[in-house]
N, C-alpha and C positions, 0 to 999 in steps of 0.2 A: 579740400580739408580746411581745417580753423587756421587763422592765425596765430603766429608764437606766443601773445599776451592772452589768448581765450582760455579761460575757466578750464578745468578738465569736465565737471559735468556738462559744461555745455558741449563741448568739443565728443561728450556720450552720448547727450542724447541726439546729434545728429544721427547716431546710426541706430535705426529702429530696433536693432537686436540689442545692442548694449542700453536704446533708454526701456525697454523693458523690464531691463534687471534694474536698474537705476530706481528705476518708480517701485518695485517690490522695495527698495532698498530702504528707501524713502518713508513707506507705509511702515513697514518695522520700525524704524527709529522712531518715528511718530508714535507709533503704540507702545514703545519701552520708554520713551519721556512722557507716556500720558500715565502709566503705573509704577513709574519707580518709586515717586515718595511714599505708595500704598506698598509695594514689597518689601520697601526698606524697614518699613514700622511693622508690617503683619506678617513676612514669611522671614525670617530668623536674617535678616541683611541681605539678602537675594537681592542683585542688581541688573535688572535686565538689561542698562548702557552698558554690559560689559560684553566684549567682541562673539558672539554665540549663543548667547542666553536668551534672547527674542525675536523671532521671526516671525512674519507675517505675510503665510501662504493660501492665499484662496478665503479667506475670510477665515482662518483657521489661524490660532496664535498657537506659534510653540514655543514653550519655555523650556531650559535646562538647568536644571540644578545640579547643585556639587555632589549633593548627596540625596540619600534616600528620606533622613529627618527635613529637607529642605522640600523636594520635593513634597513631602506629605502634607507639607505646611503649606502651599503653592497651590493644593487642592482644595484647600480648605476654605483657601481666601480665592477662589476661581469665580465663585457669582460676586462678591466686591470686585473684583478687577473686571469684568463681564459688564458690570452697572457702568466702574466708570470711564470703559472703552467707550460705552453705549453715548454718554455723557458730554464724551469729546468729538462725536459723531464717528466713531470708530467702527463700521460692521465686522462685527466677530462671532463666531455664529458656537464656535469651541474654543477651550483652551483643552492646549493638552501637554501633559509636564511630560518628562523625562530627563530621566538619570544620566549624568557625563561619566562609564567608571573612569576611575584614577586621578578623577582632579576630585580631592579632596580638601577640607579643611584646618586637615591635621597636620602640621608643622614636619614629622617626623615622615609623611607620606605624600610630600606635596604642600602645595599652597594652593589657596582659592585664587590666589594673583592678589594685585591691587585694586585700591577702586577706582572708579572710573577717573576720579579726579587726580589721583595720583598716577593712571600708566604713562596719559602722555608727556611726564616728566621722567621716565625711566627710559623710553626709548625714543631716538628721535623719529621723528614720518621719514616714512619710505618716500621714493620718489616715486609719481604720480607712473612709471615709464616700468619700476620695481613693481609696484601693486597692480598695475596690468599686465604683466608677466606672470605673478603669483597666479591672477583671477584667468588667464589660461591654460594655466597648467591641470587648475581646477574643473575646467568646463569640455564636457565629453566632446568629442568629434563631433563636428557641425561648422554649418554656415557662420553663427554667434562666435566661437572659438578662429575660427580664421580671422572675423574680423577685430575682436583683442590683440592678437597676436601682431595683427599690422599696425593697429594701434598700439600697442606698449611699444613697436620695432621704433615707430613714430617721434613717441614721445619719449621713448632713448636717448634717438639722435640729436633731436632740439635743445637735450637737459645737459649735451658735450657740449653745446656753441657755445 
């Protein structure tokens, strides 16, 4: 195993199942800061840095919007965002929107949340030991999942010393 001062990503991608997901991870964040300043002006504030809003599966981007008017607007602007994936060498072959229900915009049914630049001042970071525990609770029975599980047991123990 890494050392106590090693990185967490590096300390993932030692294990071929976790840099797997690491590198998806990676390529989505890459594609939601190569289109955000284009959603933020064309599709009604839509923020793809915010925690769900863009992923990038198989050369397929999927977007979620808060709503249905959001969405609509997200399709609209799919061949500009298409270009300028293309642009930043991004292979993307679709986009495909979809609706989150219940997170809406409407004060009285919800909030769309903050923006990206204001969550990380709402709540502090998890510990690196917390978010691998989450990210197994998430991931179905398998090889990948035992070895999170050792890893967050891991990185538990290290974050008491």
């Amino acid at each position: 195993m890494s050392s106590p001062s090693t990185p967490l990503a590096t300390a993932l991608r030692d294990a071929p199942e976790t840099a797997r997901l690491l590198a998806r991870w990676e390529a989505s964040l890459r594609a939601a800061r190569s289109i955000a300043p284009a959603c933020r002006s064309l599709a009604s504030g839509f923020d793809p840095l915010l925690p769900g809003r863009c992923e990038l599966r198989d050369n397929v981007l999927l977007l979620t919007a808060s709503s249905t008017a959001q969405s609509a607007k997200l399709r609209q602007v799919a061949p500009r965002l298409l270009a300028t994936l293309g642009g930043e060498g991004i292979q993307v072959y679709e986009i495909r929107v979809r609706v989150q229900p219940g997170f809406t915009g409407y004060p009285e049914q919800g909030s769309a949340g903050p923006s990206s630049e204001d969550a990380a001042w709402l709540h502090p970071a998890p510990s690196a030991g917390e978010t691998m525990g989450k990210l197994a609770l998430a991931v179905r029975e398998s090889p990948l999942k035992h070895a999170v599980e050792r890893l967050a047991a891991t990185l538990g123990k290290r974050a008491k010393r």
